[in-house]
N, C-alpha and C positions, 0 to 999 in steps of 0.2 A: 733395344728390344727388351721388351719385359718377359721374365725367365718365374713362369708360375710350376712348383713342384707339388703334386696331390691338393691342388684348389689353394696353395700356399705361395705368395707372390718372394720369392728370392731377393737377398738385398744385393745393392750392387756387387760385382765382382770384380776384386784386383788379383790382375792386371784385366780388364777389359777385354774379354772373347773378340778378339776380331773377323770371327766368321762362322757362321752356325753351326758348321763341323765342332770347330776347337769350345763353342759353349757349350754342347752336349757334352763333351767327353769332358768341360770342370764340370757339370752339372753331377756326372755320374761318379767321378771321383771324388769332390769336394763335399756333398751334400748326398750323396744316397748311402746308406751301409751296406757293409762288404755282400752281408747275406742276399740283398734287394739288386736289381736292376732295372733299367728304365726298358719298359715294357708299351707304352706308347705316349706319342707326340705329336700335339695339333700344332702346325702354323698359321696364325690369323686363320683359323676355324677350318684349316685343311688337315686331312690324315696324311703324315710324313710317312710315306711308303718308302718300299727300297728302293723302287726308279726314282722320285723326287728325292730321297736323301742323296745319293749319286749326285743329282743333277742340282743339288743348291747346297751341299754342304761346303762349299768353297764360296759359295756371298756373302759379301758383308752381312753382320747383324744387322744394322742399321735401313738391310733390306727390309726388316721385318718389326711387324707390330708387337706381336705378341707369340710366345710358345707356350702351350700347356701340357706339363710332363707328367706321366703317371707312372711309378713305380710300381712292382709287384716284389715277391721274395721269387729266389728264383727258381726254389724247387715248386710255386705252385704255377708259374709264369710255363715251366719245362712240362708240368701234368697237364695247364690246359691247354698245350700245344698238340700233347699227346691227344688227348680224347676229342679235339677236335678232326684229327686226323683217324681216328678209330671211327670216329661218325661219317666221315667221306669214303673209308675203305669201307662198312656196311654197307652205305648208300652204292655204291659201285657194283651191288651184287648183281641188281637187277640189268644194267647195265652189260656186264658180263654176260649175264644169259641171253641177253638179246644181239650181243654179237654171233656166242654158238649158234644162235635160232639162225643170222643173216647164212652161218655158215653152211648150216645143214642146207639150206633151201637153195644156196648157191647163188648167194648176194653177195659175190666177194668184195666189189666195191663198197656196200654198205657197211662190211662187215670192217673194213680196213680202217675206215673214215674214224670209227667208232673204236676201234684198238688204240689209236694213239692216245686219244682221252681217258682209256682204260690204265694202260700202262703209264701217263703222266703222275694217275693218281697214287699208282706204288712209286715212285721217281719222288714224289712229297712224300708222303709216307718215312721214306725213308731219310729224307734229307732234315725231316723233322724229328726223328727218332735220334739220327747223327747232333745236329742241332742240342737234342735237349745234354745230350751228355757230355758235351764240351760245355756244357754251362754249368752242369753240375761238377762238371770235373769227375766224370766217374766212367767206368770203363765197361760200359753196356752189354758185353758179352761176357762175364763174371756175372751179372745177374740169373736168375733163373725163376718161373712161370710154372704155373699147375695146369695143365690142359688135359682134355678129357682123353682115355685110356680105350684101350679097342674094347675091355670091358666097360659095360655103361655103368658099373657101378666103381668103378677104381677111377684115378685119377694117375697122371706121371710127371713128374716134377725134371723139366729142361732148362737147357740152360740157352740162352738167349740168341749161343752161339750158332747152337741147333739151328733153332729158325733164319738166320741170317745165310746161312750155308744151304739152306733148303730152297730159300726164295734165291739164291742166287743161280744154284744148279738147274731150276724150272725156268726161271728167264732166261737162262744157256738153251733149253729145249728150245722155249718157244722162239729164238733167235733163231733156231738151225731151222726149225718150219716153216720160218717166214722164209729164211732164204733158200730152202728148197721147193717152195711154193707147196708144200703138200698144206691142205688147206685142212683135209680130214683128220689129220695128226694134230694141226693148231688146235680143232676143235675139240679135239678129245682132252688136249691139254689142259687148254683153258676151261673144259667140264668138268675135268677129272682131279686132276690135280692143284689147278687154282681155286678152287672149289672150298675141301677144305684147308688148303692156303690163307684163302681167304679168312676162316672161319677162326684159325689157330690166332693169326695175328691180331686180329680185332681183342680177343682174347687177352691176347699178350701185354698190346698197348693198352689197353685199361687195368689191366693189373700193374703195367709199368707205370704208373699215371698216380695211383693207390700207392704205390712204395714212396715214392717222390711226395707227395701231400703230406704223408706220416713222417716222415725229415724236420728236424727240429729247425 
């Protein structure tokens, strides 16, 4: 298998990767530096997802044509993990509102359908947020964020813990609602309080995204 790094064709390697797992991980070891990691990978012109790395890192190389690896560093690799997940938690506002709308009207079926997709998207959120800072190696709740102040002219400076502990305690809410069926509770939740939820984290993640970039 020809092993191409940033449009860069790799000479062979000894001892010889005997399986597309164990060539990625010399690829990553031998040839990228410590600061960079391998950020993506085509096989013979396919995008190597996590279901396909699962399911072919253990075949032969020899299965395979060709791999094209793209390196990033990893604090910009971590921001634009981030801000891509800030642009699905925006996106998700409208989304939100239109489950309250289901609820007020008394579409709880529609309404339901439409929540799992709502809450999948905080479920990435944060598993991307987790994600970035085991690659930075940094411990995400010691950071801290400027978010806007009950005064619209002040600002208040939190720390990351805050928000992690807010969005958990509202998901505790909106757990007890679903399972007490009160449907007028979810709705107020999901209006009131995810609301600016919402608004803080979007916030948050782009500023976190801004610190990680400025990283030498």
């Amino acid at each position: 298998m020809k092993l191409l790094l940033n449009g860069q064709e790799l000479e062979q390697m000894e001892p010889v990767p005997t399986t597309l797992g164990v060539a990625l991980v010399t690829v990553q070891e031998k040839h990228i530096a410590g600061d960079q990691t391998i950020a993506t990978v085509y096989i013979d012109g396919e995008p190597l997802t996590a279901e396909r790395l699962a399911e072919w890192k253990d075949r032969p190389v020899d299965d395979f044509q060709e791999a094209h690896i793209q390196s990033l560093k990893r604090n910009i690799l971590a921001a634009q993990g981030l801000r891509l997940v800030a642009d699905d938690l925006g996106e998700s506002r409208n989304q939100r509102e239109q489950i309250v709308d289901h609820l007020c009207r008394g579409r709880s079926t529609e309404a339901m359908k439409m929540l799992n997709g709502y809450l999948q998207v905080w479920n990435t959120v944060q598993q991307t947020l987790a994600g970035a800072g085991r690659l930075l190696e940094i411990e995400l709740d010691t950071l801290e964020v400027s978010l806007p102040a009950e005064d619209p002219d002040q600002r208040q400076i939190r720390p990351l813990a805050d928000l992690f502990n807010h969005l958990t305690e509202q998901l505790k809410e909106l757990k007890s609602s679903l399972e007490a069926q009160d449907l007028v509770l979810l709705g107020d939740i999901l209006e009131y309080e995810f609301g600016p939820l919402t608004e803080n984290w979007h916030r948050m993640l782009n500023q976190v995204a801004d610190t990680f970039e400025k990283q030498d």
